[in-house]
C-alpha positions in Angstrom: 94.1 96.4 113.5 94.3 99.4 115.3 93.0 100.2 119.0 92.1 103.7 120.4 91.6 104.2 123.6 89.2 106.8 125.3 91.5 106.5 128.3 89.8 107.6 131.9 92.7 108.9 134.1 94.2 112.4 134.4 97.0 111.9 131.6 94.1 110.7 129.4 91.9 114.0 129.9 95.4 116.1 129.1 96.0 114.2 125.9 92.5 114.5 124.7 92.7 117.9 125.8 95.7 118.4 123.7 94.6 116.9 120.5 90.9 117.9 120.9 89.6 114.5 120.5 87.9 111.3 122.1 90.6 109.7 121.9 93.6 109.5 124.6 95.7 106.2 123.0 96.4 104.2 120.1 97.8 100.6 119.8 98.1 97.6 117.4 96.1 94.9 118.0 98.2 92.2 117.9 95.7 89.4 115.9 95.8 86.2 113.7 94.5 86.2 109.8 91.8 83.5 112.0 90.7 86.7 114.9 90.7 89.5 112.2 87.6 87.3 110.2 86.3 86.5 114.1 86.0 90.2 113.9 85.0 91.1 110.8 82.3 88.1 110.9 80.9 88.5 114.4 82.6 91.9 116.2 79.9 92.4 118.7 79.5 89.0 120.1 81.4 88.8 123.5 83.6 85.3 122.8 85.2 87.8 119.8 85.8 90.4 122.6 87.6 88.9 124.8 89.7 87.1 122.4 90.4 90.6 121.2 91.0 91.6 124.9 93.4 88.4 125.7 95.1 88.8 122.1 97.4 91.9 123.6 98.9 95.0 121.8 101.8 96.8 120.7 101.8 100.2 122.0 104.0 103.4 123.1 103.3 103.7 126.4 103.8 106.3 129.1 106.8 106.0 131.2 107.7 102.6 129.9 108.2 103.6 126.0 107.5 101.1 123.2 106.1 97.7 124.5 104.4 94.5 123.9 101.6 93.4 126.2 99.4 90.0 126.1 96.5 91.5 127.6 94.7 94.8 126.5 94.1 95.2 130.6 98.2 95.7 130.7 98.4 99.1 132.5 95.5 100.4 131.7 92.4 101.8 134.1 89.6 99.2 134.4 87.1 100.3 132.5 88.3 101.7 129.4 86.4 101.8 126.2 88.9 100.7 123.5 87.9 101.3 119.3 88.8 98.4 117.3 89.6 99.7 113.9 89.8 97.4 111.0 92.0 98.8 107.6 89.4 96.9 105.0 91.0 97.7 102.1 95.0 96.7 103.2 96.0 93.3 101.9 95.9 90.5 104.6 100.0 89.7 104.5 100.5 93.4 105.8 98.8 92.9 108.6 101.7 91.2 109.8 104.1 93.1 108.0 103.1 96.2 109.9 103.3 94.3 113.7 106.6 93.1 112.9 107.4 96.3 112.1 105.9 97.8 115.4 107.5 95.1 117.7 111.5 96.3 116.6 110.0 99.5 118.4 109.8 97.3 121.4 112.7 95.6 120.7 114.7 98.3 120.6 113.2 99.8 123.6 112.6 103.2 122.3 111.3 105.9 124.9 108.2 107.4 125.1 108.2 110.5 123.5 106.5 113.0 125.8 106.2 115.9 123.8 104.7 114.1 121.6 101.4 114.8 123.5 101.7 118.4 122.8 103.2 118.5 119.3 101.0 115.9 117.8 98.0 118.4 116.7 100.5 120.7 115.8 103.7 119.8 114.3 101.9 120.1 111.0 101.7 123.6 111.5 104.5 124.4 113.7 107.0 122.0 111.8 108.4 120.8 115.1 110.8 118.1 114.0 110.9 114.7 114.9 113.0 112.7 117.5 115.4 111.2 114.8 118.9 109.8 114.6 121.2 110.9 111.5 119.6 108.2 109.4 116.2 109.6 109.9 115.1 106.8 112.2 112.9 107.5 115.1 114.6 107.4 118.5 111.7 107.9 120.4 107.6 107.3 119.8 104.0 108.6 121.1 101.2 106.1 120.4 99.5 107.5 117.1 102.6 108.1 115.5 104.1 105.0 116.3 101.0 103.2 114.1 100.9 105.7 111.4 104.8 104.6 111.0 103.5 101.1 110.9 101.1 101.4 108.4 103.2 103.3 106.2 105.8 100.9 106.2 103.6 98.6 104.2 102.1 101.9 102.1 98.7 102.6 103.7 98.9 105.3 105.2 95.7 106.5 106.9 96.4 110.2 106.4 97.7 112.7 103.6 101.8 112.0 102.9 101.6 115.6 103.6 101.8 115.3 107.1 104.7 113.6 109.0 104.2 110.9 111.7 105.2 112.9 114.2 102.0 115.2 113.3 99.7 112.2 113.9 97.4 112.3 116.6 94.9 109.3 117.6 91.5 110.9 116.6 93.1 111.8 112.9 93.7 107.3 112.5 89.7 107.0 113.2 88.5 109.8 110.8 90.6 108.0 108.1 88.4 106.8 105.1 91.2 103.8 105.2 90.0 102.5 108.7 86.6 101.4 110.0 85.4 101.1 113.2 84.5 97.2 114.1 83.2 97.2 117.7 83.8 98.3 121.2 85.7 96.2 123.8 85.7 97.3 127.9 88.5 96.3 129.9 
């Protein structure tokens, strides 16, 4: 499932600013076939959220690059809101496809990919190219487009083919018709 974050600190207003959305971050939730039916079944009742909050993400993150946290709360501001976006019509074994996918990101430590923040609205238009190695593999990641890469590795991708990861921005993964908003968690 996919977090997005409507981040509260200065970096989070110049991202938003950038991409002219609500939306500052975006993240996998990392989740169990069990806590995605939790979710779908019962997403505003507070056990659910903090299960969700406790479950941890995989996310590109400022400063540290691609990483794995066990606690939404992991270097965040308090107080956060955080989207939980379900993909309702992806078939339940890519679910985990797509995090194992996400955590070789991790794995592999790749950096954060700074100008990322000001490309994403606009590599479409400005074909700014990716930060690739010779066999097209990314060698560095910003949050949305790390996700988008995710998804598409198991074919759902939540935008038009048309436009590259890199061009990804996190507002553009909640006005997908592929994802629907479940609930609201605070950390």
């Amino acid at each position: 499932m996919i977090l997005l974050y409507k981040g509260k600190s200065f970096v989070s207003w110049r991202i938003k600013m950038c991409t002219l959305g609500p939306y500052s971050h975006a993240a996998w939730l990392k989740t169990t076939q069990t806590l995605r039916d939790m979710i779908r079944i019962a997403p505003d009742s507070e056990e659910v959220k903090q299960l969700i909050i406790e479950a941890g993400c995989i996310e590109s993150w400022e400063g540290c690059g691609a990483r794995e946290t066990y606690s939404l709360k992991s270097g965040h501001t308090p107080g956060t809101p955080i989207d939980v976006y379900d993909l309702p019509d992806m078939e339940e074994f890519k679910f985990s496809l797509v995090e194992s996918h996400l955590r070789q990101y991790a794995e592999k430590k790749l950096p954060y990919w700074y100008k990322g923040i000001l490309y994403a609205r606009f590599n479409t238009y400005l074909n700014h190219a990716a930060p690739v190695d010779e066999n097209g593999h990314l060698t560095a990641s910003f949050c949305s487009m790390m996700i988008e890469d995710g998804v598409r590795s198991v074919d759902y991708p939540t935008t038009d083919l048309h436009r590259p990861v890199h061009g990804i921005w996190p507002t553009l993964l909640a006005d997908s018709i592929r994802t629907k908003l479940m609930c609201t968690v605070t950390i």
